[in-house]
Structures are given as structure tokens and as C-alpha cells.
Phi, psi and omega in degrees: 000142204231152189245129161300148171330140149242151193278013179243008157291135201281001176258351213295109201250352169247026136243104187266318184287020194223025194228068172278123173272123136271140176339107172292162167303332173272022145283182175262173180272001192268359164271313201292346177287329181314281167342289211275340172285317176293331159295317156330292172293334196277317162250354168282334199209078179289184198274332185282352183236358185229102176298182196297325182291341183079123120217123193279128171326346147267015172249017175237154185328169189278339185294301170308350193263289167340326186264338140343279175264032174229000171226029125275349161295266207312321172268001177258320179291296170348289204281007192259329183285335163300281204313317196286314198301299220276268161000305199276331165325307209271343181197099188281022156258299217311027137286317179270352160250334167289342161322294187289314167310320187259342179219318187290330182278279188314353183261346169261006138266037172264001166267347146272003192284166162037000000 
């Protein structure tokens, strides 16, 4: 007797995200150390704070440090202008309304607090 597909068999080609090799017992621990180091730096040391070199951006000369945050300026305005370009494609208000959702309506209710 033969079994219908599951979606957790590995030839199974219509759940593609569900065709996880699990782990034998003779690794070392030392891939799972990896693992949790790369989770780690990925939030202890973002990208925005480490030059190509890992040297954290206050910890650098003043030029280098200008130059720095003046090309992580420069590639974050790119990609918020790309977003803004893409947005307006698809609806050329919804810039002017995502504007007011995110910055004008939270910001009138700061005369009512306290």
C-alpha cells in the first residue's frame, strides 16, 4: 500500500518551503555556534553602525567618519526615493497618504497627552 503525498516528503514539488533536511546527530556544536553568532551581530552590530572593515563608525577618523555617514545617507535616501517612486506608480496619492498615516496623525496627538 502506497501513501499520498505529504507535504513533508522531500520530492513532494507543491510545498517546496517544507522540504527541510533535518540535521544528523554527528554534527559538532560548533555549526549551531555559528548559527547564534550570526544572529547575534546581525543584531549587536547592524549595518548602519560598521564600516566594510567592522570598525564602528565612532570610532573613526573625522573624515572617515563624514564619509561614512554621508554614503549610508546617501544609499538610505536612494532607497526611501525608490519606495516613494514605486508607491506613487501604483497610486500617485498614496505618498500623501502614507505621509499622514505615519507622520501627521501621530504627531497630533502629541498636544493631547498629559
Amino acid at each position: 500500500m502506497t501513501l499520498p503525498d505529504s507535504p513533508l516528503d522531500s520530492t513532494n514539488k507543491e510545498y517546496p518551503l517544507t522540504n527541510i533536511e533535518l540535521r544528523s546527530s554527528d554534527h559538532h556544536h560548533d555549526d549551531d555556534h555559528l548559527n547564534e553568532r550570526a544572529i547575534f551581530d546581525y543584531l549587536l552590530r547592524p549595518d548602519d553602525s560598521y564600516d566594510q572593515n567592522g570598525i564602528y563608525w565612532a570610532d573613526l577618523s573625522i573624515s572617515d567618519r563624514i564619509k561614512f555617514v554621508s554614503s549610508y545617507n546617501a544609499a538610505e535616501t536612494m532607497r526611501e526615493f525608490n519606495e516613494v517612486i514605486q508607491m506613487a506608480k501604483k497610486n500617485p496619492f498614496s505618498p500623501i497618504a502614507a505621509y499622514f498615516r505615519s507622520t501627521v496623525l501621530p504627531g497630533a496627538g502629541l498636544g493631547l497627552e498629559g
